[in-house]
C-alpha positions as CSV (number, residue, x, y, z in Angstrom):
1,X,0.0,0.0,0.0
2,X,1.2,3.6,-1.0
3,X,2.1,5.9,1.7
4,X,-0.5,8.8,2.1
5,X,2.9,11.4,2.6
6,X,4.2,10.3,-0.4
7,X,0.8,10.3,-2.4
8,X,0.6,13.7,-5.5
9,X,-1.4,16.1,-4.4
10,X,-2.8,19.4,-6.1
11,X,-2.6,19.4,-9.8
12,X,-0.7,16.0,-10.0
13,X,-3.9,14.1,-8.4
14,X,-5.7,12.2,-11.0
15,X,-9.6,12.6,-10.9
16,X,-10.3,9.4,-9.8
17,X,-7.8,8.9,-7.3
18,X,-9.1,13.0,-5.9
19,X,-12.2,11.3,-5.7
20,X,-11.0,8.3,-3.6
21,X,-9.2,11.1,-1.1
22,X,-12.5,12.9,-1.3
23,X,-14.5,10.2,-0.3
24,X,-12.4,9.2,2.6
25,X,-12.4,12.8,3.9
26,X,-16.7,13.0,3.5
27,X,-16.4,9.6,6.1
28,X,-14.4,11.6,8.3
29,X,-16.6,14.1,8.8
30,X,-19.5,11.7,8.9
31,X,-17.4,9.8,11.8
32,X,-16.5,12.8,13.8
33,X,-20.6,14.0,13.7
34,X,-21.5,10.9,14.8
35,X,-19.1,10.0,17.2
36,X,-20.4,13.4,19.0
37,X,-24.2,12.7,19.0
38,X,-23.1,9.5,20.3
39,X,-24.4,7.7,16.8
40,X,-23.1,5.2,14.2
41,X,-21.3,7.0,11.1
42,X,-24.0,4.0,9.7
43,X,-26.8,5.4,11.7
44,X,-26.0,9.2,10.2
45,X,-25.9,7.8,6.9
46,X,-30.2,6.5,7.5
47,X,-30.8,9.5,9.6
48,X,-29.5,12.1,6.7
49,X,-31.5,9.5,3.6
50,X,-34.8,10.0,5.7
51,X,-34.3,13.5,6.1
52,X,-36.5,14.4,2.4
53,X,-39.1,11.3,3.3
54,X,-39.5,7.8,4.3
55,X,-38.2,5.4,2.1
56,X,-38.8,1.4,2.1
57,X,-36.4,-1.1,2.8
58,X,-35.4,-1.9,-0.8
59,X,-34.6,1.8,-1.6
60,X,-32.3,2.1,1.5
61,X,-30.2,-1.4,0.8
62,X,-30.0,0.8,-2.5
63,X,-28.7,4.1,-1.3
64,X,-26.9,2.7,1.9
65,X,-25.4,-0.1,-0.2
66,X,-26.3,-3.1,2.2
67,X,-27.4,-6.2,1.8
68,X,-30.8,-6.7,3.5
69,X,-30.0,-8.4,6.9
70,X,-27.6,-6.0,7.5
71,X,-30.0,-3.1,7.0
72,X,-33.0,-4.9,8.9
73,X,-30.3,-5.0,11.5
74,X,-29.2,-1.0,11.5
75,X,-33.5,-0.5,11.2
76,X,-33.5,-2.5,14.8
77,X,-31.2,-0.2,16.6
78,X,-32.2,3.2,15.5
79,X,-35.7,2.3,16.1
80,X,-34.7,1.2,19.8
81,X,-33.5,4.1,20.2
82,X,-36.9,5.8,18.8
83,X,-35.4,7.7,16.3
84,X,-37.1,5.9,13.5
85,X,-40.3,3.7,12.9
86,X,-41.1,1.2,10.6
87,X,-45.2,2.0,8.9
88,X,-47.1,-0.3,6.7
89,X,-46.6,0.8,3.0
90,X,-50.3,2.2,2.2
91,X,-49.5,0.2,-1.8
92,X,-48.0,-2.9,-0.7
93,X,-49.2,-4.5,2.6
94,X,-46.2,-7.0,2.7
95,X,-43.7,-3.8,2.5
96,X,-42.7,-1.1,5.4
97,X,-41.5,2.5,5.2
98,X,-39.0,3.4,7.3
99,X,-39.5,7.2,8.8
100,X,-37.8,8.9,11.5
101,X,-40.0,10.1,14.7
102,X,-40.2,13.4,16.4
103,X,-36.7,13.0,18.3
104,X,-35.2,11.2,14.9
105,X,-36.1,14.1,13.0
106,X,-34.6,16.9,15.2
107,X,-31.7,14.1,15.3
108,X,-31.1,14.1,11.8
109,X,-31.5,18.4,11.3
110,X,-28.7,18.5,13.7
111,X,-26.4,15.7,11.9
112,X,-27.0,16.6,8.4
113,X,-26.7,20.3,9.4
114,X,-23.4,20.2,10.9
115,X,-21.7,17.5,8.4
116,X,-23.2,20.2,5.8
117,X,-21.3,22.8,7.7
118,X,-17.8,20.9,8.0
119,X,-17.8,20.0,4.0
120,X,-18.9,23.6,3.4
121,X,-16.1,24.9,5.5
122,X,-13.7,22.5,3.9
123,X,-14.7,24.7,0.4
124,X,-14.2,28.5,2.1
125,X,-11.2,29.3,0.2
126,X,-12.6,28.3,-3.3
127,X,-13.8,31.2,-5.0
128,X,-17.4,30.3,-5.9
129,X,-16.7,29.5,-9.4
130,X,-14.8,27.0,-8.5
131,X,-17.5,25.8,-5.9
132,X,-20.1,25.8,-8.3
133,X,-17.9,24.1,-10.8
134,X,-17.2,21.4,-8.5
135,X,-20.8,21.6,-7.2
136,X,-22.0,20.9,-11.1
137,X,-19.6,18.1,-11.9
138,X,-20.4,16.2,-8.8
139,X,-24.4,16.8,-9.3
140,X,-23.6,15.2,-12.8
141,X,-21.9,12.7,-12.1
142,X,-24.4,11.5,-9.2
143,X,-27.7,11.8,-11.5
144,X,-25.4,9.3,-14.4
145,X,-25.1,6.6,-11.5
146,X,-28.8,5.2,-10.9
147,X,-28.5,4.0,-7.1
148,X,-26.8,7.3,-6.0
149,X,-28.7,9.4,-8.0
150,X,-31.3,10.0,-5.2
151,X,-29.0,11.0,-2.2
């Protein structure tokens, strides 16, 4: 494995490999939030998905990228904790929505607000072209790739 104090940066950093660095930095931030509301980086992740509405079980395997038993599982312990609840899907009566309660909603505000806030401070010395740019490029890339296109 390549050392990280060896590895190009600026200019020299290929696209995908920025990507990779990228991606590792977004978990960071993810894992520092959670770790202070006392919450799975895992947890964040279904707490910021339900923010926009409930979704069923098939979409979040989809979005979360897990396989079923280890998203029933994740379901289990943030709805112990009442920050979500599982309700009958009104078009399929052998489905469930997940949706997060009163105390998983203010939960997930506060999480999704403040990783919002670290990425955005990450981007204060871009000039906003650039942010916008960046902004753009992601956004297409993201509506090209079917099962991240929604989150």
């Amino acid at each position: 494995m390549r050392s990280t104090t060896n590895a190009p940066t600026g200019p020299g950093l290929g696209f995908a490999s920025a990507l990779v660095r990228m991606s590792h930095l977004v978990q960071h931030v993810f894992a520092d939030v959670s770790r202070e509301r006392d919450i799975t980086p895992q947890q964040a992740q279904l707490l910021c998905v339900l923010t926009d509405a409930p979704a069923g079980m098939t979409d979040l395997t989809r979005l979360l990228h897990l396989e079923k038993s280890s998203l029933t599982g994740l379901v289990d312990r943030v709805e112990r904790r009442g920050l979500v609840r599982r309700v009958r899907d009104g078009a399929d009566r052998r489905a469930c929505r997940v949706e997060l309660t009163s105390e998983g909603e203010v939960l997930a505000v506060q999480v999704h607000g403040e990783i919002v806030s670290r990425l955005e401070k990450l981007a204060e010395g871009l000039h906003d072209d650039d942010r916008t740019r960046v902004a753009s490029s992601l956004i297409h890339l993201l509506a090209q790739t079917p099962w991240a296109a929604t989150h």
